[in-house]
C-alpha positions in Angstrom: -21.2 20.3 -9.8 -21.0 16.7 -11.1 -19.5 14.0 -9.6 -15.2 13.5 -9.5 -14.0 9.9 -9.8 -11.2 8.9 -7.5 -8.8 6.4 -8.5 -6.2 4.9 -5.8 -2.7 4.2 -6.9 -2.0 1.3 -4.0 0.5 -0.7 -5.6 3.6 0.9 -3.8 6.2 -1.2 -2.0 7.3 1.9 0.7 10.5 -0.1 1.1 12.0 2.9 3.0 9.8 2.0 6.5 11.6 -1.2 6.1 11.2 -3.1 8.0 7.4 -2.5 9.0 7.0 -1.8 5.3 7.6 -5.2 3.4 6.6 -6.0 -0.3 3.9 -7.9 1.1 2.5 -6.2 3.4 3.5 -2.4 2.5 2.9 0.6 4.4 -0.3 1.9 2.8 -1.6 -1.4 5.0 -0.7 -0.1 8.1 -2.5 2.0 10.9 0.8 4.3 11.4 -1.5 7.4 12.7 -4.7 6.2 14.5 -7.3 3.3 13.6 -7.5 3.2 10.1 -5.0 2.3 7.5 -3.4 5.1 5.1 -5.1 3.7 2.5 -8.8 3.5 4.5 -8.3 6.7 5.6 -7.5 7.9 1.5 -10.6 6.3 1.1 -12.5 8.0 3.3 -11.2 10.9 1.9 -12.5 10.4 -0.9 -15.9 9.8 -0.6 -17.8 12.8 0.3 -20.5 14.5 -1.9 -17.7 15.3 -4.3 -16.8 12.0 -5.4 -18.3 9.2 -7.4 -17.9 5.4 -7.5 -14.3 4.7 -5.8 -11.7 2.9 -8.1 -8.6 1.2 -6.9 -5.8 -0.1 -8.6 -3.3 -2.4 -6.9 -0.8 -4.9 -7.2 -2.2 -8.6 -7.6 -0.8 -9.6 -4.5 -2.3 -7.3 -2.4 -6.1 -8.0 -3.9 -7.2 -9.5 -0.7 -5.9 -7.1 1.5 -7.9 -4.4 -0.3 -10.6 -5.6 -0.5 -10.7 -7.0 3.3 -9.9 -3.1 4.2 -12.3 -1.5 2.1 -14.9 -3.9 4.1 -13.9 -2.7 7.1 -14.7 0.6 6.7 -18.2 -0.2 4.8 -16.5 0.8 1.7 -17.4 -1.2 -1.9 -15.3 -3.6 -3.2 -16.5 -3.7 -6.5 -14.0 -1.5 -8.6 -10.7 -3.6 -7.6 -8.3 -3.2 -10.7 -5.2 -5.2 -10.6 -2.2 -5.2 -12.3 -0.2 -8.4 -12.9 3.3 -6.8 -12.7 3.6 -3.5 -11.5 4.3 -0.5 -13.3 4.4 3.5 -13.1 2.1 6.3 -12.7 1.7 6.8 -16.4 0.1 3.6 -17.1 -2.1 3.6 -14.3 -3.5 7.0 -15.7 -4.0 5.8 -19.0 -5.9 2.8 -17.1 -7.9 5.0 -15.5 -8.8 7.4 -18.0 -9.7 4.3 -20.3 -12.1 2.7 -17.9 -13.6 6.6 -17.2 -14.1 6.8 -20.5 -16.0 3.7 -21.7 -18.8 5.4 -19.6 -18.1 8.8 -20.6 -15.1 10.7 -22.4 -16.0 14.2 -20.3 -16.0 12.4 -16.6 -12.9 13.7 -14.8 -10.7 11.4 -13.0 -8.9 12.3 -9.9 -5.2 10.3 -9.7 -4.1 10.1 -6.0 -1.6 7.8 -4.1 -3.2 5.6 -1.4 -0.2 6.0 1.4 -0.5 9.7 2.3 -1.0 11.4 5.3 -3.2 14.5 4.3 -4.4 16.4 8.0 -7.2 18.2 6.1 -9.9 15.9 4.7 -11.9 18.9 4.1 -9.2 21.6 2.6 -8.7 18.5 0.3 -11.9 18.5 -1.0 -12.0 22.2 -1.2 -8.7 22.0 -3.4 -10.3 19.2 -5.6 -12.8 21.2 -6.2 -11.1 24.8 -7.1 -9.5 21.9 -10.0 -12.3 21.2 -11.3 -13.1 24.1 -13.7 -10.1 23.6 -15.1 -10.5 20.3 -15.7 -13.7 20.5 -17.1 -12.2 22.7 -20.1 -10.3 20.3 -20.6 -6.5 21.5 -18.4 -4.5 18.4 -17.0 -4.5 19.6 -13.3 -2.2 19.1 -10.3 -1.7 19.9 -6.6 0.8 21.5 -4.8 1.7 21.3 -1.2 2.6 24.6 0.2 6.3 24.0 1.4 7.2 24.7 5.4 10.9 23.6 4.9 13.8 23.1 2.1 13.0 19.7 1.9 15.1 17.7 -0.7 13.0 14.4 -1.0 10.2 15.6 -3.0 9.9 17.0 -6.1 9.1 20.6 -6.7 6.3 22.3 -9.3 7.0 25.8 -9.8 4.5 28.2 -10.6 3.4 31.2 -12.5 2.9 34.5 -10.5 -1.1 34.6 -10.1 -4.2 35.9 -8.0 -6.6 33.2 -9.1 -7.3 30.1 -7.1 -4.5 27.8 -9.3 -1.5 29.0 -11.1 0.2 28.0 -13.9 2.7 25.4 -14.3 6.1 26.7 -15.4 7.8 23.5 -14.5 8.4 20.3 -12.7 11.3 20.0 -10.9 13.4 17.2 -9.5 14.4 16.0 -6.1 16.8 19.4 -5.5 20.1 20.1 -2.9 19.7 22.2 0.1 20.8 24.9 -1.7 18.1 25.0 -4.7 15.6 24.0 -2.5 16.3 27.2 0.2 16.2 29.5 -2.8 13.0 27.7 -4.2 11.6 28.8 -0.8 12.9 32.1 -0.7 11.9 33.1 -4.4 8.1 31.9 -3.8 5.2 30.2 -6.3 7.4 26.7 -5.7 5.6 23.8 -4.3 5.6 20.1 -3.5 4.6 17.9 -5.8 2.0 15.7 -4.1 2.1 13.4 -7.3 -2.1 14.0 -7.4 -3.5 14.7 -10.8 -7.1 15.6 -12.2 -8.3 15.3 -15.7 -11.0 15.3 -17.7 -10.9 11.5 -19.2 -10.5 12.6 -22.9 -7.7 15.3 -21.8 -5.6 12.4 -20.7 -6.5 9.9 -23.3 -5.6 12.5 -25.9 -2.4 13.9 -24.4 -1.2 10.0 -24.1 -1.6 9.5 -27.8 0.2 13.0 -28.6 2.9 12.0 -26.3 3.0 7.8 -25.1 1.4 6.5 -28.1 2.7 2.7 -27.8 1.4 3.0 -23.9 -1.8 4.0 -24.7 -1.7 0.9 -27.0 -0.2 -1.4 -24.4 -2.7 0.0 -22.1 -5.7 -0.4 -24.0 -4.6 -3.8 -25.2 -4.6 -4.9 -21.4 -8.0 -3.2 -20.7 -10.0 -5.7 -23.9 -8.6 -8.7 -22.4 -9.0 -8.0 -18.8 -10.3 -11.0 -16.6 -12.8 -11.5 -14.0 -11.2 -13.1 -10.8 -13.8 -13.4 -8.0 -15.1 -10.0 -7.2 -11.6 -8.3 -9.3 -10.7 -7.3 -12.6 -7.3 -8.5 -13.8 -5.7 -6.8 -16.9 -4.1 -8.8 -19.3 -0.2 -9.5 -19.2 0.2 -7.6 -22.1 0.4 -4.9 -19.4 3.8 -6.0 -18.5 4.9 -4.0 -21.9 4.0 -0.8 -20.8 6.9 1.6 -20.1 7.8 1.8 -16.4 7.6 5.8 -16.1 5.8 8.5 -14.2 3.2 10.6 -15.5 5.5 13.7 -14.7 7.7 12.1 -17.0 5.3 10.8 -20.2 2.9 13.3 -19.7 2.8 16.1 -17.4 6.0 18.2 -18.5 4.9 18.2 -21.9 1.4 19.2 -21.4 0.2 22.7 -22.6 -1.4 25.4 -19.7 -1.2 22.9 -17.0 -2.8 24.1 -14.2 -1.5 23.7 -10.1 -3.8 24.0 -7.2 -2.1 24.7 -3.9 -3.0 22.3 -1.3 -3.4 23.7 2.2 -3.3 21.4 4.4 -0.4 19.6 6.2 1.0 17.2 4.3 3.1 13.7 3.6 4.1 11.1 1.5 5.5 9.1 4.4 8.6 8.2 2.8 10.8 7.7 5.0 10.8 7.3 9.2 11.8 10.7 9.3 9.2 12.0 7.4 7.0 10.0 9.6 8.1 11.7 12.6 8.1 14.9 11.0 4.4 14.6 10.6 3.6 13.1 13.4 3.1 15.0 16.9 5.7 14.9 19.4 6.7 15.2 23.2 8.3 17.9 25.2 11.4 16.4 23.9 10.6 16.0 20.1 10.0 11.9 20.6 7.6 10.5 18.6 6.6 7.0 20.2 4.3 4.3 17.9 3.6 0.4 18.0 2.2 -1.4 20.7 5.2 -2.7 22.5 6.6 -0.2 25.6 8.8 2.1 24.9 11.0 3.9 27.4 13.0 7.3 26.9 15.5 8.5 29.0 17.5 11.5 28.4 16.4 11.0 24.7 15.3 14.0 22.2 14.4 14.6 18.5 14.1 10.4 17.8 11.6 7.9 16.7 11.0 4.6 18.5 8.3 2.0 17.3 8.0 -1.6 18.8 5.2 -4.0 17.8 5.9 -6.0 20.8 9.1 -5.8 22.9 10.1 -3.6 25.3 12.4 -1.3 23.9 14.6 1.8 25.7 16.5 4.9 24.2 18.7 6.0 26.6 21.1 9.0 26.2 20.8 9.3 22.7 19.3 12.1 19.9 18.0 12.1 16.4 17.5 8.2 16.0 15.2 6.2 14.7 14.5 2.5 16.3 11.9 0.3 14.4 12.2 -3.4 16.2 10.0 -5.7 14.6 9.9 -9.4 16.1 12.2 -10.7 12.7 14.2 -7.7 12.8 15.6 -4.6 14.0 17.0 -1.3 12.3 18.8 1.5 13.9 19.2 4.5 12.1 20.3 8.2 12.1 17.2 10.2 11.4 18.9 12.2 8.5 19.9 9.1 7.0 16.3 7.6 6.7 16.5 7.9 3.0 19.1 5.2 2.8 17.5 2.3 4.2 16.0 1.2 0.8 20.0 -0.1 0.7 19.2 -2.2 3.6 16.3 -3.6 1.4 18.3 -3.9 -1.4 21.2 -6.0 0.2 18.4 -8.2 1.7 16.8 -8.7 -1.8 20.2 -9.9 -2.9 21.3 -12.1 0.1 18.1 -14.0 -0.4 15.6 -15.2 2.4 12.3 -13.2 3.0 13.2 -10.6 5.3 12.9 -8.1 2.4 9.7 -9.3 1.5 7.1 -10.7 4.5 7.2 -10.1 8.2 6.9 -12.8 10.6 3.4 -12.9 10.3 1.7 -13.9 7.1 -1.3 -12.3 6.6 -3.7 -14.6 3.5 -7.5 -14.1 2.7 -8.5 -16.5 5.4 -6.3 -15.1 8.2 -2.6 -15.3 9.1 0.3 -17.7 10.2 2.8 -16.9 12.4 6.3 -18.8 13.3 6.7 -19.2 16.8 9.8 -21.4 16.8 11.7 -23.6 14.2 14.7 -25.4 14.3 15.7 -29.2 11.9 12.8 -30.8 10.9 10.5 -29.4 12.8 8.5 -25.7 13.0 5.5 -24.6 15.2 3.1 -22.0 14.4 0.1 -19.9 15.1 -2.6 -20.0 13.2 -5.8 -17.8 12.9 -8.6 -18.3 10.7 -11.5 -16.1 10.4 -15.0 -16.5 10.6 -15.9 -17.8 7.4 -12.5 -18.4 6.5 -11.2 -21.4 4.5 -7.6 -22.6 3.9 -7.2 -24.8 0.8 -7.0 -28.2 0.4 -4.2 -29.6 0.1 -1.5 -32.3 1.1 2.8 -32.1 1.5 4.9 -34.2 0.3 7.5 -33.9 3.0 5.6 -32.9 6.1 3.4 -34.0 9.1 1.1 -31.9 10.7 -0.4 -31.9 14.3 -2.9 -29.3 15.1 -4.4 -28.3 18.5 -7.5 -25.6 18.9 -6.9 -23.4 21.4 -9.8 -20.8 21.0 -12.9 -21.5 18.9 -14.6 -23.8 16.8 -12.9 -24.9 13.5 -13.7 -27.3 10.3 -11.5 -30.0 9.9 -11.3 -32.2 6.6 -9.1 -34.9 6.8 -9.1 -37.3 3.8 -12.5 -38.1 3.4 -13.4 -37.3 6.9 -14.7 -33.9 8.3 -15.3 -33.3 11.8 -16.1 -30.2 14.0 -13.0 -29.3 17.0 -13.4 -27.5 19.7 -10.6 -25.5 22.4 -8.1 -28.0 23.2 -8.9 -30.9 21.3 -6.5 -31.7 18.7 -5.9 -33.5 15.3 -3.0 -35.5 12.9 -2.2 -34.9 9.4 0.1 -37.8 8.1 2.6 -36.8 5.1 0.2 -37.0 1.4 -2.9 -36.9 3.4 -5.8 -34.4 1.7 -6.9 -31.9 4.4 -8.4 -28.3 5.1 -9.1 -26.2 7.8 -12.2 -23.7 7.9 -14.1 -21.8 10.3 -17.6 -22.0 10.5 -18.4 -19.6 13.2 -18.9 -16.2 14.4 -15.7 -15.7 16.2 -11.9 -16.4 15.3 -10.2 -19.2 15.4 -6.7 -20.1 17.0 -4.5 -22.8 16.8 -1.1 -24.2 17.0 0.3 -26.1 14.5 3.3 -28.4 14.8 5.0 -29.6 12.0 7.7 -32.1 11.5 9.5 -33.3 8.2 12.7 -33.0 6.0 11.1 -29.7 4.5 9.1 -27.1 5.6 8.8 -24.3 3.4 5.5 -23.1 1.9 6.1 -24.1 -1.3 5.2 -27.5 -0.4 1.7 -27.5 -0.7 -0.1 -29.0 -3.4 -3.6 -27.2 -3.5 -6.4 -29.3 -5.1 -9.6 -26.5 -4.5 -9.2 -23.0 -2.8 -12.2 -20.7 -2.8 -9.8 -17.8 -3.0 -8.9 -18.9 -6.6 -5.0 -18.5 -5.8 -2.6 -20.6 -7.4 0.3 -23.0 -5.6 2.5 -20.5 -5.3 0.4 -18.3 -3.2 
């Protein structure tokens, strides 16, 4: 059987896990079942004997973060795609099928999300295969989750009555009430759709021009002018004109003799905290506990908790979910998960950044974290990795005083450049050139004080950055 390409959706924002999930850092990023990431562990999904060369496309703001978590897991980061505003699953497959098919119009291309929780690596790759017949004739192909509850936060595929290995697709249907999605259950051949697709590249490529003509346009526009950034491929802005809609949408409910594949293995999108803890195995008491800070439960049942630092204690109380973060704190009725993308929402509109980074900035050299700030004046943590480089760059408003506290760092100040070491320390006057780098083999710590009128990050002026980013980043 020849080889299945898997491209990775990883653009998503999973503003519902607000406020672990921030636009920044969302929750495909996040180890929120064991060691690895959801999107390492997607990776590692797919790359057994079934799968070819491993293709991701993300957002452009998340580059470095994909490519520094492929590399933890020994995974190439060669076939980074990036698209300069996001958009919908539609265009994404019509990227995808375009870049299968410059090496060859029959390879089939196998669409997934990067932020699911899938417990059966290997029923996946049994499923993927069963597709691939069909795909090979040339049938658009999807999967189906068998359904263990009425659940009326996914969509629904319902199916033709069969004895094969697929069945065929009567019809997609949306997000449904309790009702609807009792009798769905009841009734049989209905199943989640897990939003996973697999196609022969020409299938797609010829349904888009039958049915999305202008995005298959847009899209291929985008593809010729694509850049080389570092080690990534950028498509054009002309990207930006693509349509903003779902392959169920464009492409899917049109095609003719789709084909679904039921998928048997437990299954989520993660969409919400309570899907989360619905996936997740629980106590005596139907507690699900995550994060590194303690928790303690006391007379609690059927409720999430997740610290990343504090101390935190349910006492009393059933069907909750607590998330505190260090910047924030959300408490929430677990069948009212859904609704925290209005929390989001409201913080988008108020302004600030709560919506959008956590307290720790994570950049391709490391992080920075705010430790306290009050008028003119703000003191963080800083780590750089080994290897790592910050730009340089001056302020025009602030001061900087740096201390080392573990390690060996790089510093270039003006036309200086001298080696520090734990607890020695260094000045940067207002408009004075500097950069901080990390020559060693272990990371580096430090605390940074600064003092000014202003103190926002926007106030760097960046002069050479190895990263390639631009002022604003």
């Amino acid at each position: 059987m020849r080889k299945v390409l898997p491209f990775i959706l990883c653009g998503g924002a999973g503003t519902r896990l607000w406020p672990l999930s921030r636009e920044a850092y969302p929750k495909q990023f996040h180890r929120l079942t064991g060691p690895e990431t959801l999107f390492q562990q997607t990776c590692r999904r797919l790359s057994g004997p079934l799968f070819g060369d491993l293709f991701v496309l993300s957002n452009y703001r998340h580059r470095f973060l994909v490519a520094e978590q492929l590399e933890e897991i020994g995974a190439p980061a060669k076939n980074i795609v990036l698209e300069p505003v996001s958009r919908n699953t539609a265009p994404a497959a019509c990227i995808a099928a375009l870049i299968a098919a410059r090496a060859d119009a029959d390879a089939l291309v196998l669409l997934t999300p990067s932020d699911h929780m899938i417990a059966d690596p290997g029923a996946f790759a049994r499923a993927v295969e069963v597709g691939v017949p069909a795909a090979d004739a040339g049938t658009l192909v999807t999967f189906g989750v068998e359904p263990d509850c009425p659940h009326t936060g996914y969509g629904y595929i319902e199916t033709e009555p069969g004895e094969g290995p697929d069945r065929k697709v009567k019809r997609f249907v949306e997000k449904p009430s309790r009702k609807a999605a009792e009798q769905y259950l009841d009734a049989g051949g209905f199943y989640w759709n897990a939003g996973i697709f697999l196609f022969k590249a020409a299938t797609m490529l010829d349904l888009l021009k039958a049915h999305a003509p202008h995005l298959l346009e847009v899209c291929h526009a985008s593809l010729d002018m694509a850049t080389e950034d570092l080690t990534f491929r950028v498509l054009n802005g002309a990207y930006g004109d693509a349509p903003a809609i779902s392959l169920d949408y464009a492409v899917a409910e049109k095609a003719p003799n789709m084909r679904c594949v039921p998928l048997k293995t437990s299954w989520s999108d993660v969409g919400s905290w309570e899907a989360l803890w619905s996936f997740l195995a629980k106590d005596a008491a139907g507690n699900v506990v995550q994060g590194e800070g303690q928790v303690i439960l006391e007379n609690t049942s059927n409720s999430l908790a997740f610290s990343d630092h504090a101390c935190v204690a349910l006492v009393g109380v059933e069907n909750l979910v607590v998330v505190v973060m260090e910047d924030a704190v959300l408490v929430a009725a677990k069948d009212h998960a859904e609704h925290i993308k209005l929390v989001v929402e409201y913080l988008k509109g108020a302004g600030g950044d709560l919506a959008l980074q956590h307290n720790r900035v994570y950049r391709p050299w490391g992080w920075y974290q705010s430790l306290n700030r009050g008028e003119r004046y703000q003191v963080k943590c800083i780590m750089v990795k080994p290897g790592g480089k910050l730009s340089l760059q001056s302020h025009h408003h602030r001061s900087e005083h740096w201390v080392v506290v573990t390690g060996t760092v790089e510093v270039t100040r003006g036309e200086e450049v001298a080696m520090l070491s734990e607890n020695e320390s260094t000045y940067i006057p207002v408009g004075k050139k500097h950069r901080l780098a990390n020559p060693g083999k272990i990371p580096a710590f430090l605390i940074e004080v600064q003092s000014g009128a202003y103190l926002d990050e926007d106030d760097i002026v960046r002069f050479d950055d190895i990263y390639q980013r631009s002022s604003n980043e």
